[in-house]
Z-matrix of the N, CA and C atoms (Angstrom, degrees):
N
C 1 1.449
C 2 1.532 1 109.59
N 3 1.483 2 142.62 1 150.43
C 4 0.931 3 165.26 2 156.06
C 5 1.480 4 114.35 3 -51.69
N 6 1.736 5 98.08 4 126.34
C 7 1.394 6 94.35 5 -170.94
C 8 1.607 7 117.34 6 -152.97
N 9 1.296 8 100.37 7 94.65
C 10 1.754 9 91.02 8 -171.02
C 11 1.587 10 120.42 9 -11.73
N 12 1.601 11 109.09 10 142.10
C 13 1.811 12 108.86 11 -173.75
C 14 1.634 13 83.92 12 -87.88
N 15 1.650 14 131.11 13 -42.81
C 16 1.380 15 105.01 14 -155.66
C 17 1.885 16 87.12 15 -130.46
N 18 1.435 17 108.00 16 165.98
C 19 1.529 18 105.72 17 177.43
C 20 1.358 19 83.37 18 -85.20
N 21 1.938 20 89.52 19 157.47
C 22 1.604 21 117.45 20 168.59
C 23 1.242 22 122.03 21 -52.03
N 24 1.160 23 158.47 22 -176.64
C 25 1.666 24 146.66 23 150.60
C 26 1.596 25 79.88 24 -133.93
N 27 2.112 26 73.38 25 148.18
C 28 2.201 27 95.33 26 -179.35
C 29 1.009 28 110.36 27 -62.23
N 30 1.129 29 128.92 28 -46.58
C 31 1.569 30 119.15 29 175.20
C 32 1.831 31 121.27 30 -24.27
N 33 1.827 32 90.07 31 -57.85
C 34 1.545 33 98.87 32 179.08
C 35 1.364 34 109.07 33 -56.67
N 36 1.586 35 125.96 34 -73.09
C 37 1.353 36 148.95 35 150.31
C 38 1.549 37 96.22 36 28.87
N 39 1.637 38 96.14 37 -95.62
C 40 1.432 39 144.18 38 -164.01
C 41 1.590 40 91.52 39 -45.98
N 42 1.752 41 129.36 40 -49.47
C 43 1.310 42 113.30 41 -172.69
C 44 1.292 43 114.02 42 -57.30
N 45 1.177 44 100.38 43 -44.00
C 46 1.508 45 112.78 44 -148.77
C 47 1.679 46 102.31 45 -79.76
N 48 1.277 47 126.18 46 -30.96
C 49 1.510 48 135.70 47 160.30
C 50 1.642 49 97.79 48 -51.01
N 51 1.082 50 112.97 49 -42.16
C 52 1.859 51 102.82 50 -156.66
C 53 1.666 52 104.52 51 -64.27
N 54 1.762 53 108.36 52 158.22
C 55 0.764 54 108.33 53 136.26
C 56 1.516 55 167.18 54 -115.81
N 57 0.950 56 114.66 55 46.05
C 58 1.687 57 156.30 56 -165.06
C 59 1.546 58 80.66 57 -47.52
N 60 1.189 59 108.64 58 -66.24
C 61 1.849 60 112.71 59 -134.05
C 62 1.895 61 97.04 60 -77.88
N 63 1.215 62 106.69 61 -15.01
C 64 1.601 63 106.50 62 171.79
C 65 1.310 64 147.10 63 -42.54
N 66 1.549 65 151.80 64 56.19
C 67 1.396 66 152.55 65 -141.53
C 68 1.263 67 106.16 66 -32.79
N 69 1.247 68 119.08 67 139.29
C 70 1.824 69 145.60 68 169.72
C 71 1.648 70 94.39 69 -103.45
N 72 0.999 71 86.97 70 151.29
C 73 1.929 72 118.46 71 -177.09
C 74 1.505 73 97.56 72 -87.61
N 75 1.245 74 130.09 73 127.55
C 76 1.715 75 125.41 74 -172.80
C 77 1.431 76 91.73 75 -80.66
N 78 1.245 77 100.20 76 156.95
C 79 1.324 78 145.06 77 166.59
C 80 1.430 79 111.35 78 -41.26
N 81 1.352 80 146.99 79 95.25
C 82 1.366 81 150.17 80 176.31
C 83 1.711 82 106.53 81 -96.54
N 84 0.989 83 117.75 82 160.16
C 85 1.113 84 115.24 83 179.37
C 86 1.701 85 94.60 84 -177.12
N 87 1.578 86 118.55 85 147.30
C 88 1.264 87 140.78 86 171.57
C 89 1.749 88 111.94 87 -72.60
N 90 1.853 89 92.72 88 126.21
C 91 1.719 90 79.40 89 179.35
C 92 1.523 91 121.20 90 -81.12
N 93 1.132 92 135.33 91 136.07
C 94 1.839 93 130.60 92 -165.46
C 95 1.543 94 85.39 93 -69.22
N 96 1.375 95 154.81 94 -35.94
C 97 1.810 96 135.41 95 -158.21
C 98 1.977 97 90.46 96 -87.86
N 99 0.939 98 131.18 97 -46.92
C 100 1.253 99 133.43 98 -154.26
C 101 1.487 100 112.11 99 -110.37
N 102 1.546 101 112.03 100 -38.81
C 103 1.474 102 96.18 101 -170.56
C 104 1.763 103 123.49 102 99.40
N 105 1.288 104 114.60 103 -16.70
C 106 1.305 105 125.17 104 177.32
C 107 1.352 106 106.39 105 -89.20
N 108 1.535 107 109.56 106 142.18
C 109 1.335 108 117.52 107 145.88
C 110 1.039 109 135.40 108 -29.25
N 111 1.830 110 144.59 109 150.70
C 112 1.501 111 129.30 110 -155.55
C 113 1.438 112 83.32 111 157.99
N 114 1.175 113 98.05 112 132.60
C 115 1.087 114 132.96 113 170.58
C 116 1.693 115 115.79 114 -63.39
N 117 2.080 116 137.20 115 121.24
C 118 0.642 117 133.97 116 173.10
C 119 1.313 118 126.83 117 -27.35
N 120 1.625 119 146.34 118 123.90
C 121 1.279 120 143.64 119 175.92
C 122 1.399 121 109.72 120 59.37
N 123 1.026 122 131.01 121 42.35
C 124 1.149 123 142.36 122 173.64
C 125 1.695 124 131.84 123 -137.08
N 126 1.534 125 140.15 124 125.03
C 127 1.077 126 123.51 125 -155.85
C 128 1.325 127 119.32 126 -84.52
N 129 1.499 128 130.38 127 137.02
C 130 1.158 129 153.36 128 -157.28
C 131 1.417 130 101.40 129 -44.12
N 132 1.497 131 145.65 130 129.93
C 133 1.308 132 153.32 131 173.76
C 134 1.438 133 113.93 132 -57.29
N 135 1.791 134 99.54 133 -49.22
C 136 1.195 135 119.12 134 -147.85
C 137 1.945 136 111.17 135 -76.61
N 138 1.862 137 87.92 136 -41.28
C 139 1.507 138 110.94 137 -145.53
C 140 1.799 139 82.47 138 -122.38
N 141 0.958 140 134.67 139 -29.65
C 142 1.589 141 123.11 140 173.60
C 143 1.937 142 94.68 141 89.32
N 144 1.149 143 135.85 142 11.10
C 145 1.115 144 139.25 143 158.67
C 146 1.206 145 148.39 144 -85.84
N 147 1.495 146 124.14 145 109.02
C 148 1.082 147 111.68 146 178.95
C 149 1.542 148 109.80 147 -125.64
N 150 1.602 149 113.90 148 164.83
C 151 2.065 150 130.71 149 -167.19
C 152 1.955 151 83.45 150 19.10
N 153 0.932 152 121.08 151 70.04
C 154 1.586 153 116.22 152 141.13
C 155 1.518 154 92.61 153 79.72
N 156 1.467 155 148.29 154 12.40
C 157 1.201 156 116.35 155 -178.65
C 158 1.852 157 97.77 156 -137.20
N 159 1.400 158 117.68 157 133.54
C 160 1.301 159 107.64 158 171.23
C 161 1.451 160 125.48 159 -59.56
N 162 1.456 161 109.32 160 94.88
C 163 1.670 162 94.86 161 179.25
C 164 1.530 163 121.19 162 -84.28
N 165 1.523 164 115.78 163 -29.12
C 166 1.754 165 113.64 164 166.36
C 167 1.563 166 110.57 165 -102.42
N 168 1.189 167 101.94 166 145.14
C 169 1.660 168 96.29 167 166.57
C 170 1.112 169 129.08 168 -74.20
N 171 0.928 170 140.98 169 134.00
C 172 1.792 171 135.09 170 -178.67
C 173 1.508 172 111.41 171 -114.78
N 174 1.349 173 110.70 172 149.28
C 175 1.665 174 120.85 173 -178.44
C 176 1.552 175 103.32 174 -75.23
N 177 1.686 176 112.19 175 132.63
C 178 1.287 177 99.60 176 179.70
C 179 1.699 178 104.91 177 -92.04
């Protein structure tokens, strides 16, 4: 039968139990000029806006 050569140490244990390393769902959030979805800190797809100031131009 199979038999560990050395015991584990908690440290190891403990990483490998954690869940740290698990993916989170980003941050969505509604843009206040447009109304679309958009990604946290990031400029608007839709409307070229971002914190209140047009930074890209967009085709109307």
């Amino acid at each position: 039968m199979a038999v560990p050569k050395r015991k584990t140490s908690k440290a190891r244990r403990d990483k490998r139990r954690s869940t740290v390393w698990k993916l989170e769902a980003p941050a969505i959030s509604r843009c206040p000029n447009c109304g679309e979805y958009k990604l946290s800190h990031r400029v608007c797809g839709s409307c070229g806006y971002y914190n209140g100031r047009e930074v890209i131009k967009t085709e109307a």
